[in-house]
C-alpha positions in Angstrom: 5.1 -14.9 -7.0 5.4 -12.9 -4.1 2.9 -10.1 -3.0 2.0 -7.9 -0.2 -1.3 -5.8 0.6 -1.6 -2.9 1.8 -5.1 -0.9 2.9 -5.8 2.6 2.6 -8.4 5.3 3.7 -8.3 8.1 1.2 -9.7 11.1 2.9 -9.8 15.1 2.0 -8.9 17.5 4.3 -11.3 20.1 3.7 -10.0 23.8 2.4 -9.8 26.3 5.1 -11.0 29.6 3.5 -11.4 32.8 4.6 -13.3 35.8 2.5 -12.1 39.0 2.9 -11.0 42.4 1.2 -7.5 42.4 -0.1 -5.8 45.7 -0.3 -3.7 44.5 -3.4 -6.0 43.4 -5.3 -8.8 46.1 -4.1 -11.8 43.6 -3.9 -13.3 41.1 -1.8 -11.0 37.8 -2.0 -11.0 34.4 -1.2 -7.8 33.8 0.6 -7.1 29.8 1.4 -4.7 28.6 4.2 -1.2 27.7 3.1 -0.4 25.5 6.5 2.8 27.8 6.8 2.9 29.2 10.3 5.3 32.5 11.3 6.1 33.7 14.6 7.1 36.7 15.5 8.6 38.4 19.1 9.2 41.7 20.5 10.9 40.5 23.5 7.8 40.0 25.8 5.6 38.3 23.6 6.0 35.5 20.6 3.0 36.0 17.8 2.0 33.0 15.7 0.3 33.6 12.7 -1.4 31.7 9.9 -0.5 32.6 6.3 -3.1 32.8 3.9 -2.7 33.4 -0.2 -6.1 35.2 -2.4 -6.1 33.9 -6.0 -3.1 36.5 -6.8 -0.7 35.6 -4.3 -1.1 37.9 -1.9 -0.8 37.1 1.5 -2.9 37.9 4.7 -1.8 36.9 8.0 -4.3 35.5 10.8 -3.1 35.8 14.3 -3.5 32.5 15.9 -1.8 33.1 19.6 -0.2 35.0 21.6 2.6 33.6 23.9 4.7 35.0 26.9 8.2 34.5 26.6 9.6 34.9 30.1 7.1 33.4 32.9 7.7 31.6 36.6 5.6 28.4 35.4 6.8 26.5 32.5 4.0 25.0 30.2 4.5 23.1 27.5 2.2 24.7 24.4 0.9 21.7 22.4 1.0 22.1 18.4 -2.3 22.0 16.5 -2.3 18.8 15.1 -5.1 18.0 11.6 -6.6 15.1 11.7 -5.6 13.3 8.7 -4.9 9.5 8.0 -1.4 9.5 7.4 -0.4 6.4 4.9 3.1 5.2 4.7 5.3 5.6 1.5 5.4 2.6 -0.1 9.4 1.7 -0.9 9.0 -0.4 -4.2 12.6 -0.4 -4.8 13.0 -2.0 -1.5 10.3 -4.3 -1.7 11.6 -5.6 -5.1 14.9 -6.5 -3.2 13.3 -8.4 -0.7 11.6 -9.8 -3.9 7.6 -9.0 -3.8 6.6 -9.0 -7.6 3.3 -7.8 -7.0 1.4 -4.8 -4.2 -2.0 -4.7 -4.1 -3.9 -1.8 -2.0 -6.9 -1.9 -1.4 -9.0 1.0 -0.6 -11.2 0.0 2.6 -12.8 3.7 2.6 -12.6 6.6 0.2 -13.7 10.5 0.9 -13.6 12.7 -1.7 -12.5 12.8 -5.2 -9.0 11.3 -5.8 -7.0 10.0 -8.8 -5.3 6.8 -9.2 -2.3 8.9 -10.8 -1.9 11.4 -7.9 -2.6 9.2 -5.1 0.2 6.7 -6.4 2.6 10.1 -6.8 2.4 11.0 -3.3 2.5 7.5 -2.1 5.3 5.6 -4.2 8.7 7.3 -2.9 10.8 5.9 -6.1 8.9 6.4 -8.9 7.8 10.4 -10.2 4.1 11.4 -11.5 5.2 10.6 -15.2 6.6 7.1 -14.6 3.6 5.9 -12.9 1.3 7.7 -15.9 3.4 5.2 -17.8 3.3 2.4 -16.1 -0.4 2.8 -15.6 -1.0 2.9 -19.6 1.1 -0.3 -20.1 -0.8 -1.8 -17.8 1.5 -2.6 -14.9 -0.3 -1.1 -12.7 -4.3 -1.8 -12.8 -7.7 -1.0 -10.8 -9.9 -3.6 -9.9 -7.5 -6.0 -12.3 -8.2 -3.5 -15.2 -5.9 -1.2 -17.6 -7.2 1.9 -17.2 -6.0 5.9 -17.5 -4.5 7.8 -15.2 -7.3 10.1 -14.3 -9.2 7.6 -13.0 -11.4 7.9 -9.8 -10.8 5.8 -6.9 -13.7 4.8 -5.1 -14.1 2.5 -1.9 -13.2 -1.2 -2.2 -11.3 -0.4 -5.1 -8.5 -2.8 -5.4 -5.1 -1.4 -7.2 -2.0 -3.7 -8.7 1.2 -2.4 -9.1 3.3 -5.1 -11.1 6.8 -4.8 -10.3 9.5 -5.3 -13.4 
């Protein structure tokens, strides 16, 4: 039976969030960072801005930097880039062609709080949320060689099977 292993580093990208008053909702808010970015230009400058939400949906707009738009020297603006461990998809339907029965993962480090169920969601590109909550109460895919429910916790050195049919 062929198999392939994988290893992972689960990490969580801290919230970035900002208290301040809303006018909407006419109190002090928490708003939290969406990661959408808009830029705006009035024909001498470009604006970027960060968009932040409060718990209503309001937004608030943070003014990250100003840029020239017309200028003798040319530089090139590098993006702000997260640091964040970037794990490939995982392409079961592919790997079933090439005929691999079984993928284990194993998870060399762990930060934060993650379950197996929404880990396996953003990882598997074929298969939605709800088929892997299935396929993780039948049993074809374990933890540690164990049936166990999706809202498990992984921790690190945790080992998960994913039986492919």
């Amino acid at each position: 039976m062929l198999s392939i292993t994988f290893h992972w580093q689960l990490s969580q990208i801290p919230e970035r969030a900002v208290k301040k008053h809303c006018k909407m909702c006419g109190k002090l808010s928490v708003f939290t960072d969406t990661n959408v970015r808009r830029h705006n230009a009035n024909g001498k400058n470009i604006y970027q801005y960060a968009i932040y939400k409060c718990e209503k949906n309001h937004t608030w707009n943070q003014k990250l930097a100003i840029y020239k738009t017309f200028s003798e020297h040319i530089a090139e603006i590098e993006e702000q880039k997260e640091e964040s461990s970037i794990m490939p998809a995982i392409p079961i339907i592919s790997l079933a062609e090439q005929g691999i029965k079984v993928i284990h993962i194993v998870l060399d480090n762990v930060i934060g709080k993650h379950r197996i169920d929404k880990v396996l969601a953003n990882q598997i590109e074929d298969w939605s949320r709800s088929q892997i909550i299935k396929k993780i109460e039948k049993g074809t895919i374990q933890l540690n060689e164990q049936v166990i429910k999706p809202s498990s916790r992984l921790s690190k050195r945790d080992r998960i099977s994913i039986f492919i049919d």
